[in-house]
N, C-alpha and C positions, 0 to 999 in steps of 0.2 A: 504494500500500500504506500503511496507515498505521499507526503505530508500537505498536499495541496486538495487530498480528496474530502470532501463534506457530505456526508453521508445522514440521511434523515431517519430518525428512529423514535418510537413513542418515549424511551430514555436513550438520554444521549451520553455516550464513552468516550471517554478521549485519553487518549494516551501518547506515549513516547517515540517518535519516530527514528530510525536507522541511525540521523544525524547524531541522538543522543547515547544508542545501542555503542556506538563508536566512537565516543567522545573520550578515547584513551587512545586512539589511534595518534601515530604523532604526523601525522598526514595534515588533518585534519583541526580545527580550530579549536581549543580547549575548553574557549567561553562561549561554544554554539549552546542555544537552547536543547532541553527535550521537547522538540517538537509531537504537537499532540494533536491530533484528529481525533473527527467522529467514528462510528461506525458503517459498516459498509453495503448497507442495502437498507431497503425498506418494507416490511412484509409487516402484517397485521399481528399482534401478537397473540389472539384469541384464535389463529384459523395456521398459525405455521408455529414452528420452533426456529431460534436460531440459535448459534453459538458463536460469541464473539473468542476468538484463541488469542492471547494474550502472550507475545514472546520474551519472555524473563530474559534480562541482564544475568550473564554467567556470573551464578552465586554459589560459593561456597558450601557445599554440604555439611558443614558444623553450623551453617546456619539457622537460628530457633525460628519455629516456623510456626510463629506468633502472630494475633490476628493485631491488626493495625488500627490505633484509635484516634480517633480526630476529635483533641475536644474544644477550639476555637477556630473561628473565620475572622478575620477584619479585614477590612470593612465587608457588612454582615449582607450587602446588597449593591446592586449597580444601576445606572439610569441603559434606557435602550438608547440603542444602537452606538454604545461608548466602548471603549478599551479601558479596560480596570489593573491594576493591579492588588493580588487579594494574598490575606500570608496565613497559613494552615500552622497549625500548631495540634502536636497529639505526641503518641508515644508509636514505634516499629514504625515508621513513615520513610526510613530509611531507602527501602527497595520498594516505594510507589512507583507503579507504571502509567497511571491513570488517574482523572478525572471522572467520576460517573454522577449526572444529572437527570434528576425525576422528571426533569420537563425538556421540551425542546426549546431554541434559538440561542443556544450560551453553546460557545466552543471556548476551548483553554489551552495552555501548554503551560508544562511545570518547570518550573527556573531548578538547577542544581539546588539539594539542600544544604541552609549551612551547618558548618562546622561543630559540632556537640563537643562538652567538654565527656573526656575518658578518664577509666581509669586502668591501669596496668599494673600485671603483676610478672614476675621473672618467672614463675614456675607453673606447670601445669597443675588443674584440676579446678583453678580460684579462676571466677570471676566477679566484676564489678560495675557499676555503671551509677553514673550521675544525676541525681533523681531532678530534671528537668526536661520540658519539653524538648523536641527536635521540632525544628522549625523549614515550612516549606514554602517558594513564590510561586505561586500563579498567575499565570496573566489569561486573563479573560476576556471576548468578545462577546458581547452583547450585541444579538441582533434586533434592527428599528421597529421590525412588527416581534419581535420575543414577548411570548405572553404576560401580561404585567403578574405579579403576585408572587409568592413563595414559591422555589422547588427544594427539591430536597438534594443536597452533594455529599459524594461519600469518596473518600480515598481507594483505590483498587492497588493491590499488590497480589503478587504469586502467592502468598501463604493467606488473603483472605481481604473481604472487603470493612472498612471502617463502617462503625454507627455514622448516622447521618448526621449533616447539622443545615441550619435552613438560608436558604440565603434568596434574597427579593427581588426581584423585576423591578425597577419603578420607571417612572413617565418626568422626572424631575431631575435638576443639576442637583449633583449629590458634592458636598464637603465635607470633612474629617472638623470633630469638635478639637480647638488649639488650645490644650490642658497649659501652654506659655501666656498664654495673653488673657487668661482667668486669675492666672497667680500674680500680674499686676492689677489686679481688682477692678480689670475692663473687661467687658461682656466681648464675644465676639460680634462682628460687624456681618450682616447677609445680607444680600440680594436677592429679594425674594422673586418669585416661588425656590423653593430649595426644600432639597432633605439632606439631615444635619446626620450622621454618624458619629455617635459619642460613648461615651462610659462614666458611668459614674462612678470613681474607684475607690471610694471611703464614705465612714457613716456619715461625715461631714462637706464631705461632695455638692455643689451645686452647679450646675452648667447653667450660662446665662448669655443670650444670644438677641443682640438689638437691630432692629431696620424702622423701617419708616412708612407709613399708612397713610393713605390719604382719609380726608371725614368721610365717614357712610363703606367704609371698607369694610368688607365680610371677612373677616380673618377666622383663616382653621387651622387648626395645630393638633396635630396627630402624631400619636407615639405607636410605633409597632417597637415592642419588645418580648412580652408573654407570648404573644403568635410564634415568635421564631426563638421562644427557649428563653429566654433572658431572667431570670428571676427578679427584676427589678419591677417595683410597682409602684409606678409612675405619679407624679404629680405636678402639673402644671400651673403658675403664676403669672399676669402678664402685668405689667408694670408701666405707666405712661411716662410723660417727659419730666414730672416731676417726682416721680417714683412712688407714686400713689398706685395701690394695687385695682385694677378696674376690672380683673377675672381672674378666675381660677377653673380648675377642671373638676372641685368637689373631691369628695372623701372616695370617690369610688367604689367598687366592689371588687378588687383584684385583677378587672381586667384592664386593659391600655387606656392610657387618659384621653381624652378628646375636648377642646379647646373651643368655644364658636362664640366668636365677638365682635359686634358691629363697631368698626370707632368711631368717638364720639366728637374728635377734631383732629385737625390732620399734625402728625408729628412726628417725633421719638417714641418709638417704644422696646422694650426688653421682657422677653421670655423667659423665665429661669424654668430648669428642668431636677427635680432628688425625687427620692426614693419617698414612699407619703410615712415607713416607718423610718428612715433617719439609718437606712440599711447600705452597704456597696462594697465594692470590690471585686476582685477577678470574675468577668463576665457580666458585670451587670452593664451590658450593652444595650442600646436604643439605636432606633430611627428617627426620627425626630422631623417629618413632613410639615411645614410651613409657609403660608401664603395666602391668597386668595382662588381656595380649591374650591373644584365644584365638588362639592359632595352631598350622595343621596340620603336625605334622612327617613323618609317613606317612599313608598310605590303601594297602590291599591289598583285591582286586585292583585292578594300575593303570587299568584300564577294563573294557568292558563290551563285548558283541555287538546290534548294534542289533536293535530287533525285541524284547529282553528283559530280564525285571525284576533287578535287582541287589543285593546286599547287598555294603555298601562296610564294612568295619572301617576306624576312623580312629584317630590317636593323636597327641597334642598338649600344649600346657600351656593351661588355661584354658578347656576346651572342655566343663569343666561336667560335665553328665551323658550328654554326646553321646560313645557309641564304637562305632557305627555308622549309615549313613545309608542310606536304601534310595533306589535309583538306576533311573529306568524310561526306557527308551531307546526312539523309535519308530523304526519299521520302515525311516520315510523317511529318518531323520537319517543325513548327510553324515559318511563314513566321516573319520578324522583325530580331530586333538587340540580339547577344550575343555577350560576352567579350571573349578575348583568351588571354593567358598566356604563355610564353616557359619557360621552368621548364631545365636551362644546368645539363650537367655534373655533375657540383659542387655542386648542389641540390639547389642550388641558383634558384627563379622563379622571374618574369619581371614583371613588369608591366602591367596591362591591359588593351586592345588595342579592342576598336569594331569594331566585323566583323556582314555584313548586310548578312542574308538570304532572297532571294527572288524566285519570284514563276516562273520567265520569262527567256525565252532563252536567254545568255549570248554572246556578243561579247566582242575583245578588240578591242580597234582605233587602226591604221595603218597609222603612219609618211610618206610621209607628207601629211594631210590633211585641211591646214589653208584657202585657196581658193573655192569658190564655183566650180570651177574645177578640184581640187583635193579632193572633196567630199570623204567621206568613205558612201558608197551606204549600205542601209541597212531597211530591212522589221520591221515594224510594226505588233505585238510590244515585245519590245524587249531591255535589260539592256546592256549598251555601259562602258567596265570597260575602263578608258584613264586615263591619266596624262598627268596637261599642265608642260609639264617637262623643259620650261626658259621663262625665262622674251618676253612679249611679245605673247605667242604662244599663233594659234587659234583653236580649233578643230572644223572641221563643219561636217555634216550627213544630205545626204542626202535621200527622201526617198518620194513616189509618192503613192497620194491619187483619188482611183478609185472608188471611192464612199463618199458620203456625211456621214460624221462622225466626233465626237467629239474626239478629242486626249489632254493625260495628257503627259507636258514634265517635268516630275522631278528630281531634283538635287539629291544627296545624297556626303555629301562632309566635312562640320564642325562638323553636328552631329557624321559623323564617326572619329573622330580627324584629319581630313585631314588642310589643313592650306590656302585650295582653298574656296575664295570668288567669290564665281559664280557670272558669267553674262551670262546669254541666251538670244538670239536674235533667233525669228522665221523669216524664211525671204518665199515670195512667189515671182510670178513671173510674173507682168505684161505682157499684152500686147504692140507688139512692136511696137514703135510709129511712125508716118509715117516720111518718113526721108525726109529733106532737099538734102544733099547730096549723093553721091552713096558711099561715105566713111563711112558717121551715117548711111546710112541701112546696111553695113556688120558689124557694133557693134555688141557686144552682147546683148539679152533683159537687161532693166531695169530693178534689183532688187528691190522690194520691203519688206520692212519691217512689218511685220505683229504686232509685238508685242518685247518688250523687258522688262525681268523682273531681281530683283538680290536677293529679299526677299520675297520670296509668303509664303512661308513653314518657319516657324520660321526665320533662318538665310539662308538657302539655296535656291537657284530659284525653280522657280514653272510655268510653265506656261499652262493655259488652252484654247484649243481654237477649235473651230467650225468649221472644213472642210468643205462648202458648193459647193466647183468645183473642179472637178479633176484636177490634174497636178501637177506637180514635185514642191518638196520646200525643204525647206531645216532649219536647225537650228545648230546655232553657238554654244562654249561654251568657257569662256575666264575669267582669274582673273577681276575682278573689279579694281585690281591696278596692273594688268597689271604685275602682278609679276608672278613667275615660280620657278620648282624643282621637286624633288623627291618627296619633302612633299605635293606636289598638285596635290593630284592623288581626283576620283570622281567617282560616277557611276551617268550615267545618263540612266533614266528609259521612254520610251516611249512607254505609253501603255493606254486603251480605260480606262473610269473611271470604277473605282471599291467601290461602295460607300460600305460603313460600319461607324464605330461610336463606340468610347469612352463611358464609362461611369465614374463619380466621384462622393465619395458619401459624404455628410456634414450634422452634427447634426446641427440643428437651435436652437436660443436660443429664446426666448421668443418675441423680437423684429422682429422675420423672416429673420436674419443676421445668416449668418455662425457662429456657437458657436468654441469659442476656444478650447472648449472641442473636440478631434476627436474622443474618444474613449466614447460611449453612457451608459448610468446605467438606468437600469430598477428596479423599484418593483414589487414584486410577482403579478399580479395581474394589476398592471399599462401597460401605454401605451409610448412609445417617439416616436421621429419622425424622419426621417433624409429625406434630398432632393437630389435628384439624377438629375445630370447635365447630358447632353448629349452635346457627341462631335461630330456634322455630317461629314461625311466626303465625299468628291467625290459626292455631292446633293443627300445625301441620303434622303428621304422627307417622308419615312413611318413613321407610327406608331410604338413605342418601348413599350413591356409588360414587367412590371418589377414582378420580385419573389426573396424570397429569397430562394432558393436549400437547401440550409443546416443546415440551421432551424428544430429544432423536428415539428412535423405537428400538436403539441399541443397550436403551437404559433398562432398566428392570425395575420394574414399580410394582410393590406387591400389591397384590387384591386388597380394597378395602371396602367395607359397606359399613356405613353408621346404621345399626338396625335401628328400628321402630324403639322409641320409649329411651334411644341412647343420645346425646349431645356431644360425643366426642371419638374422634377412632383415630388409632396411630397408621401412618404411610412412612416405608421404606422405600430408596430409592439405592440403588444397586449403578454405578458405574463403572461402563465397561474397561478395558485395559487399555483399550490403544483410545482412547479418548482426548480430544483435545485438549490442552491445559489452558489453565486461565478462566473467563470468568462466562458463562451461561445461564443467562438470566431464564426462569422457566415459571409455569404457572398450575395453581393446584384449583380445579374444579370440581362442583360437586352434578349431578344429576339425579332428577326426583320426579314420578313419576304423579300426576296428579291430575285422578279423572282422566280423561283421553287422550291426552299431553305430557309431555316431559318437564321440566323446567329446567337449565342449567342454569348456574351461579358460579363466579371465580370469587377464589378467594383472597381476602387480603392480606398480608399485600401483596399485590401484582405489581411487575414480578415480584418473584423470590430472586436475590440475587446467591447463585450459589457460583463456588471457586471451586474450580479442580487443579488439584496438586497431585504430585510423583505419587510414585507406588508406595500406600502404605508401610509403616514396621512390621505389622500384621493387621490380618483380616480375621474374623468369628465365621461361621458357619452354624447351623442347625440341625442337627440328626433329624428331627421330626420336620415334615410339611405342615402337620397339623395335629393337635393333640387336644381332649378332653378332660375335665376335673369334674366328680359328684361334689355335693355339698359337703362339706369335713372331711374332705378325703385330697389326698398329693398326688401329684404327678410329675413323672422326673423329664429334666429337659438337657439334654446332650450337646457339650457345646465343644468344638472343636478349635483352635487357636492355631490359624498358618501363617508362621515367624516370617519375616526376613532373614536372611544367613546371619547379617549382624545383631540380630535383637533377641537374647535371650530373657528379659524381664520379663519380673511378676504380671499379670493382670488382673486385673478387679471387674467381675463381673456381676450386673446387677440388671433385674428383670422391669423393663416399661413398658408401660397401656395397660398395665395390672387394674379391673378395675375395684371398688372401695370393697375389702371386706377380703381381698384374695392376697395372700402375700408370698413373698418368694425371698429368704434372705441371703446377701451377698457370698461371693466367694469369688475365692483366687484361684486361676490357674499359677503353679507353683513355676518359677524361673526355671528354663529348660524345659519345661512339662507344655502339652499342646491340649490337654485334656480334661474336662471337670464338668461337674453335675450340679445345678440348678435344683430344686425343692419347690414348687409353688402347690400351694394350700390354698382349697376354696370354702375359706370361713374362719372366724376369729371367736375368740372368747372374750368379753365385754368381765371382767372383772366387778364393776361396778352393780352390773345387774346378774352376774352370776350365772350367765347363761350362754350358749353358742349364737353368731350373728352370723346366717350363712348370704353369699350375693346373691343379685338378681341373675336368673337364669338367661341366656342370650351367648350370642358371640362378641370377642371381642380380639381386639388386634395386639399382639404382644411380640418385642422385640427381645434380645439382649445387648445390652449395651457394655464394652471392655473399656477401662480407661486406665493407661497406663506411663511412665515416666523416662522420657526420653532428651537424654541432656536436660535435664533440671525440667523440661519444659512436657505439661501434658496433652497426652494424644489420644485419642477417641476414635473409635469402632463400632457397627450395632452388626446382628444378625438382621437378614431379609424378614418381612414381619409375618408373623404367621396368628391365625387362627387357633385362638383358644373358646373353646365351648365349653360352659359352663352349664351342667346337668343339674335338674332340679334330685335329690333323693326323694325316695317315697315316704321316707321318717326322716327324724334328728330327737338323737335320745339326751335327754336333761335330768340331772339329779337336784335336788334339795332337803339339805343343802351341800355346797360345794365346797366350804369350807368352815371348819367343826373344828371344838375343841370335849375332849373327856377327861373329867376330871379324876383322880383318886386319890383316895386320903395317903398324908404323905408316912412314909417310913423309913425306918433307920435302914432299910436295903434300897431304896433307892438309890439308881445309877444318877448320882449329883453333877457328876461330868458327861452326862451325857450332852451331846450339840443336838441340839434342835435346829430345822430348816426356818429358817425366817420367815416367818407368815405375817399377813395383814390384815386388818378386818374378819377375825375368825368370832365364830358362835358358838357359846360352850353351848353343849347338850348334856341335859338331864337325862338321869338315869331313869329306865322304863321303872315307873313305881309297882307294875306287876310282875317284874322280876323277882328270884331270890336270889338275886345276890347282893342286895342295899342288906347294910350293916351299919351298928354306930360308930362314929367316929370319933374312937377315945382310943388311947395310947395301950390300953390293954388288948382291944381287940385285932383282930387279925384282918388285914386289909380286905375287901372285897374282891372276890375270887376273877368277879367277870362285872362288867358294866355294858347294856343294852341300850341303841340309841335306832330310831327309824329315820327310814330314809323313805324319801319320796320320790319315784322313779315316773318320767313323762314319756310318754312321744308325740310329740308334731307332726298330723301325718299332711301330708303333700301331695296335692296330685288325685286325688281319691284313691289313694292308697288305703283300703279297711280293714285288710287280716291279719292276722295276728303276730304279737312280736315275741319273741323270746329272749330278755334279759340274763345274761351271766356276767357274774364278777369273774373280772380280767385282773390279774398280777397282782392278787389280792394279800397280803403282808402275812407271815406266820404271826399265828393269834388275835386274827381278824374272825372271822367266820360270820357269811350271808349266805342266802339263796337263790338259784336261778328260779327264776317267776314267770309268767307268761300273762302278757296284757292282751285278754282278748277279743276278738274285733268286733270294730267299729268303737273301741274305748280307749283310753288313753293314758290311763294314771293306773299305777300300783303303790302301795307301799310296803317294804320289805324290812327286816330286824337286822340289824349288826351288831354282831357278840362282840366283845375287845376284852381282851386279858389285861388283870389287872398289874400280872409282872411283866408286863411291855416297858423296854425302858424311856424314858423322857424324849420327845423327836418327833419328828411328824412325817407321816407314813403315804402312800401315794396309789389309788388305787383308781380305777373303774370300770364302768360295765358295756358292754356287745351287746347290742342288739339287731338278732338274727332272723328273719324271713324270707319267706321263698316267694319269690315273682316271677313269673312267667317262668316256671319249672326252673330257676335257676336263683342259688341262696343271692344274699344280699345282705353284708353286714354293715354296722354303724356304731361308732364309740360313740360313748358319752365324756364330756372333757373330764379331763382330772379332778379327782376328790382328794383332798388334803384335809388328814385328821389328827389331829394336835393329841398328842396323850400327855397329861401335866398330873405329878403326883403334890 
C-alpha cells in the first residue's frame, strides 16, 4: 500500500507506512514521519468480513506482549477541514502501528515517540522501568465535511489494541487555554466564535477568557467535558467590563455547563471556567465553545413516522431566520433515534438535538384536553406528539377496547432532550354504583385507576397492561412536578407489544467477570471467549442463535443459542494458523425467530476490534464435544494443554459460562504435564438454609479458560465452547437437620484432647425422652450408654416423578446406628432414629444418606448433603 492511498471505511485505520518500517535504513532520512493511511476498501460491515493485516516493525521476541493503554489526548478535538497536531500519552505505546477511528473523515500519521526515561541493570533476570507515561505525536487531518461530534480513537499495536478515548469534530477555530498569561492575572484575549481547549489543573484553578459583545448579543458558552470523559464538573461565570457578574451556568446536575446570555451593552466581557466543587488536576480537560452559536433549545414534534414528510418547528438562540425545518423520512429508514443539526447562513451549525423515528401513525393532542370529558379520542395504536405547555396541565386520551388485548403505553420525553418528567395514569371505568339518592344516580361513573407509573423505561413512563373487558378508558399524561412549557413536549406511543432484544458483547477474564479489556487478542491458532448479554424486550421468550457474519469462514465459532428463559450465552472463537496478523475488526449477531419472521440484531459494540498475534505458548483442547450434569451430581471435563517446545509452565485452569448454582473449582496443569481434570457440580448447598440449591435445567455454553506466566507477563487460552446440559433429577434428598450437636454428661474418661472439626451454627439435640438410656447426671452415676436423636429425611420430587424412594445411610461412623427406610409414593417425608454411643470421643462425625429408585427399568441414585454431628461430653 502506499502512503498516498485513502481508503473509506465505517472505522477508519491508519497506520505506518514503509517510509517509517525503514527508518533505520541509512539510505534513507532518519526524521521521515511514520506515515499512516487509511484502510483499503470499502464493503458494508453487516453483509462482508474484512481483515485489515497489520505489518509489525521487527521486534524482539523477549518482547512482553502487553496490551497498550492510552490514557490522555491533547488537544481532546479538532475544527474540520484543519491539520492538528494531537500528543497520546499511555503506557506499551512503544510498538504502535496505528491510529484507529470510530468514525470517518480524520486520517493521521504518528510522529516517532519520544525518548522514556530507563532503567538498567548489569545482570540478567532484573528488570525495571520508570513509572511515567510514554508519550506519542500525531498529526491529524480533518476533513471539511468530517462528521461534527465525538469518535472514538484507540492506539493499535501487534500485541493489542488500547481502551478508547474520545476526541471531537467541531465547526469552530479551536485554541489551547495559555496557563502563562492566567499566572499574570490577565484572562486570555479570543476572537470569537472559538473553542477554547483547556484544563483545569488544581483545586484552585480558574481559566478566564475575555472578548467583546456587541448590545443584544446572544452569547452561548458550552462546555463538552463529561461527554468525552473528563471528570470535571463545570461551572461557568461571565463577568462585564466592570466585573460585575451578569450570568452564571447554575449549580447544575453533573452534566456540562451551558451559558445563554443576551448582553445588555456593548463591551468587555470575561468568562471564567472551575470545577463547581473546587476539584482538578491531571485530566480535568474541557472544550470550552464560545460565541454567538446557533443552538437548538426545542424542536416539536420530537420525530416523525417513517415513510413521511415532516414539518419540525425549532426554537433557539442564533438560529437566524430558521423556525422551522421540513423533515422527509423514507419508508426504509430504521425505526429509533437520530440527531439533527441546523447548519445557518453563517455556516455556523447547532447543536444536536434527537429526533425519534417511528413505525406508527402519528397524531398531535388538541387543547383542551385535561378532563376525562374533554378527552382527545383516539384508535389504537398509534404515536400522540403533545406538549404539557404550563404549569399544571393534563393531557388525557381516550380510547375503547373491543377485545381482550394487551397494550404498551410508552413515554418518549428525556431520552429525546425534552425537560418532561412523565407521569401516566391509566384510568378504566367502573360500574355504577347503586345510588342512594336521585342526585348520586345522575353523577357521573366512578373513575377508576388502573395503574400509574413515572419510571418503567429508564427515566421515562412505561406502562403495560392486560385488556380483559371491553369498554372505554382512558390515560393521563402530566409532569411529575407539575411543571410546564415549550421544553415539555413528548410522544407518547400506544401500541400492542413488539418484542425484540438487544445484544452486548464482553471478553471475560479468567474469573468469568467482564474483562477490562473490551477489545479481544487472539493467537494464531488459539481460542478466546466473549459472553453475549441479551436484552429482552416486550417478553420476548424465544431462543437467540448467535454467529458471527463477518468473520472469514476459516474461523471457528462455536455453536451458540441463548435458550428461552436465559439472558446470556458464552461464544468461542477459534483462529486459524496461517491467519493474518494484526488487527480484524469482526461483529457478533444474534437471530430470533418471531411469529413468521426472523429478527436479526448486532451486537454492541460493532465492531469488536480483535488483534491476532504469533502462535500461542500453548493452546487447551477438550476431550468432550459435549457433556451433561443431573442435579447434585459431577461431571469430569478433560483438558489437554499443547506447549510450545519453549514453555514448560504451570497453568491455571478455570471453568466459564458456568451458570448460578453449578460450580467447577480450579486447577493446575502441573509444569511439564499436558494433562488435568476439571470437576463441575450441578448444585450447591446454601448453608444458611440448610439445604441443596440445584440450577435451572437448560443448556448452557461452557469454556475452559488457562492462564498462565510468561516472562513476568500473563497469557491466556480458552477451550472451543461446548454444550453443557443440565438435567433436571426426579428427587433431591434433604435431611433435618444438617447440622446437630449430642450432648453427654461429662466424665473422668473423657478423651479431653480430642480435636473437634470446627462447626458453625450447630443445634444440640435432645435426647429421645422415650429412650432408656436418659440417666441422672451426678458424678456417681455411670454415663449414658446411648443417646437417640430423629432425623427428618425429604425428597423433592421433580418432574412427576411419584414412586418410591429408598433411603440408606452412606459412611455412617462406628457407633452411629440408623435405618434404611423407604418413602413411599406419591409422599415425601420420613423420619428415622439415630442411636450414638455415649463413648464416642469429642469431634464431629460426617455422614449421609442415598437415595435409591428405579426409572424406566434402570436405578437412579441421589445423596443427601453432609450431616455433621457434634458429640460434646
Amino acid at each position: 500500500m502506499t502512503t498516498k492511498e485513502v481508503i473509506k471505511m465505517p472505522n477508519k485505520l491508519f497506520r505506518k507506512s514503509a517510509v517509517a518500517r525503514h527508518r533505520d535504513d541509512p539510505d534513507r532520512e532518519t526524521t521521515q514521519r511514520r506515515r499512516v493511511s487509511s484502510s483499503t476498501f470499502c464493503l458494508p460491515l453487516k453483509y462482508c468480513c474484512f481483515s485489515l493485516s497489520i505489518f509489525f516493525l521487527t521486534i524482539s521476541f523477549a518482547h512482553a506482549q502487553v496490551v497498550p493503554a492510552l490514557s490522555t489526548v491533547s488537544p481532546q478535538g479538532a475544527q474540520q477541514g484543519q491539520n492538528v497536531e494531537i500528543t497520546l500519552k499511555g503506557q506499551n505505546l512503544d510498538t504502535a502501528t496505528a491510529v484507529w477511528f470510530s468514525g470517518t473523515g480524520i486520517t493521521a500519521e504518528i510522529r516517532q515517540e519520544t525518548q522514556q526515561a530507563a532503567v538498567l541493570f548489569n545482570g540478567a533476570g532484573v528488570s525495571g522501568r520508570v513509572p511515567t507515561d510514554m508519550q506519542l505525536v500525531a498529526s491529524l487531518t480533518i476533513d471539511p465535511d468530517a462528521p461534527l461530534g465525538i469518535q472514538r480513537m484507540r492506539i493499535v499495536t501487534p500485541y493489542g489494541i488500547s481502551n478508547a478515548q474520545n476526541f471531537v469534530v467541531g465547526n469552530l477555530p479551536e485554541v489551547k487555554e495559555d496557563e502563562a498569561t492566567e499566572e499574570t492575572e490577565k484572562s486570555n484575549y479570543l476572537e470569537l466564535p472559538v473553542t477554547v481547549n483547556g484544563e483545569i489543573t488544581s483545586i484552585d484553578d480558574q481559566d478566564s477568557f475575555s472578548f467583546n459583545l456587541k448590545k443584544d448579543a446572544k452569547l452561548i458558552c458550552e462546555v463538552t467535558a463529561q461527554r468525552i470523559g473528563s471528570p470535571l464538573d463545570s461551572y461557568l461565570i461571565l463577568q462585564d467590563a466592570k466585573g460585575a457578574e451578569v450570568a452564571n451556568s447554575g449549580q447544575g446536575n453533573g452534566l456540562d455547563s451551558l451559558l445563554n446570555y443576551t448582553a445588555l451593552e456593548t463591551g468587555k466581557y470575561t468568562l471564567h471556567i472551575r470545577d463547581i466543587r473546587y476539584k482538578g488536576g491531571n485530566g480535568f480537560r474541557y472544550r470550552l465553545s464560545i460565541g454567538e452559536l446557533p443552538y437548538l433549545e426545542t424542536i416539536f414534534p420530537l420525530g416523525g413516522q417513517r415513510g413521511t414528510d415532516n414539518t419540525i418547528a425549532v426554537a433557539g438562540a442564533n438560529l437566524e431566520t430558521v423556525n422551522a425545518i421540513q423533515v422527509s423520512i423514507d419508508a426504509e429508514t430504521p425505526t429509533g433515534e437520530q440527531t439533527l443539526r441546523v447548519k445557518t447562513s453563517s455556516g455556523l451549525t447547532s447543536n444536536p438535538h434527537p429526533f425519534s423515528i417511528g413505525s406508527l401513525a402519528e397524531i398531535g393532542e388538541s387543547e383542551p384536553n385535561n378532563t376525562a370529558e374533554k378527552a382527545n379520542a383516539v384508535n389504537a395504536p398509534i404515536t400522540i406528539n403533545g406538549k404539557i405547555d404550563k404549569s399544571g396541565d393534563v393531557d388525557r386520551f381516550a380510547f375503547e377496547i373491543k377485545q381482550p388485548q394487551l397494550l404498551v403505553f410508552e413515554v418518549e420525553a428525556l431520552r429525546l432532550s425534552s425537560q418532561l418528567d412523565a407521569l401516566l395514569t391509566l384510568y378504566g371505568a367502573e360500574k355504577q354504583m347503586e345510588a342512594a339518592t336521585d342526585m348520586e344516580a345522575e353523577s357521573a361513573e366512578k373513575e377508576q385507576v388502573l395503574m400509574v407509573n413515572d419510571d418503567a423505561s429508564g427515566s421515562d413512563a412505561r406502562i403495560e397492561w392486560n385488556f380483559t373487558d371491553a369498554g372505554k378508558y382512558s390515560v393521563a399524561i402530566r409532569d411529575l412536578n407539575n411543571q410546564g412549557g415549550d421544553a415539555y413536549s413528548y410522544r407518547l406511543n400506544i401500541r400492542p407489544l413488539e418484542p425484540d432484544f438487544t445484544l452486548s458483547a464482553v471478553v471475560l477474564d479468567s474469573q468469568n467477570r467482564p474483562s477490562g479489556l473490551d477489545s479481544p487478542r487472539v493467537s494464531r491458532g488459539g481460542t478466546f471467549t466473549i459472553q453475549v448479554n441479551v436484552n429482552r424486550l416486550d417478553r420476548l421468550r424465544g431462543a437467540i442463535r448467535l454467529h458471527c457474519p463477518t468473520l472469514p469462514k476459516t474461523f471457528e465459532v462455536s455453536p451458540a443459542v441463548v435458550e428461552t428463559g436465559q439472558n446470556k450465552a458464552l461464544l468461542t472463537v477459534t483462529a486459524p494458523w496461517d491467519v493474518p496478523l494484526g488487527l480484524m475488526p469482526f461483529s457478533v449477531a444474534g437471530v430470533c425467530a418471531i411469529g413468521n419472521r426472523q429478527l436479526e440484531r448486532t451486537a454492541t459494540p460493532s465492531p469488536i476490534l480483535l488483534t491476532v498475534m504469533e502462535a500461542p505458548e500453548f493452546t487447551l483442547t477438550l476431550a468432550e464435544i459435549s457433556t451433561s450434569v443431573t442435579h447434585n451430581k459431577t461431571v469430569n471435563l478433560h483438558v489437554t494443554a499443547n506447549r510450545r517446545d519453549d514453555f514448560t509452565g504451570p497453568i491455571t485452569l478455570t471453568v466459564v459460562g458456568l451458570p448460578p448454582r453449578v460450580t467447577a473449582k480450579p486447577v493446575n496443569i502441573a509444569e511439564g504435564k499436558n494433562e488435568a481434570v476439571l470437576s463441575v457440580k450441578a448444585g450447591s448447598f446454601e448453608r444458611r438454609e440448610q439445604f441443596s440449591v440445584v440450577p435451572v435445567p437448560g443448556i448452557n455454553y461452557i469454556s475452559v479458560f488457562g492462564t498462565a506466566k510468561v516472562d513476568t507477563e500473563t497469557v491466556s487460552q480458552s477451550t472451543p465452547a461446548i454444550p453443557l446440559t443440565i438435567l433436571e433429577a426426579p428427587f433431591i434428598v434433604t435431611v433435618e437437620p444438617l447440622r446437630f450437636s449430642i450432648v453427654f454428661p461429662a466424665t473422668a474418661t473423657t478423651n479431653a484432647d480430642a480435636t473437634a472439626v470446627p462447626q458453625g451454627g450447630t443445634v444440640a439435640i435432645a435426647a429421645n425422652p422415650n429412650a432408656d438410656t436418659e440417666s441422672s447426671l451426678t458424678e456417681e452415676t455411670d454415663p449414658p450408654a446411648t443417646k437417640e436423636a430423629i432425623l427428618t429425611l425429604t425428597i423433592v420430587r421433580q418432574g412427576g416423578f411419584t414412586d418410591e424412594v429408598t433411603l440408606t445411610p452412606l459412611n455412617l461412623p462406628e457407633g452411629f446406628t440408623t435405618e434404611t427406610v423407604t418413602i413411599p409414593v406419591n409422599e415425601t417425608e420420613v423420619k428415622v432414629p439415630l442411636t450414638v454411643l455415649g463413648s464416642l470421643e469429642d469431634k464431629t462425625y460426617q455422614f449421609k444418606f442415598r437415595g435409591a429408585a428405579t426409572i424406566n427399568g434402570k436405578p437412579f441414585v441421589q445423596d443427601s448433603p453432609i450431616l455433621n454431628a457434634k458429640i460434646i461430653h
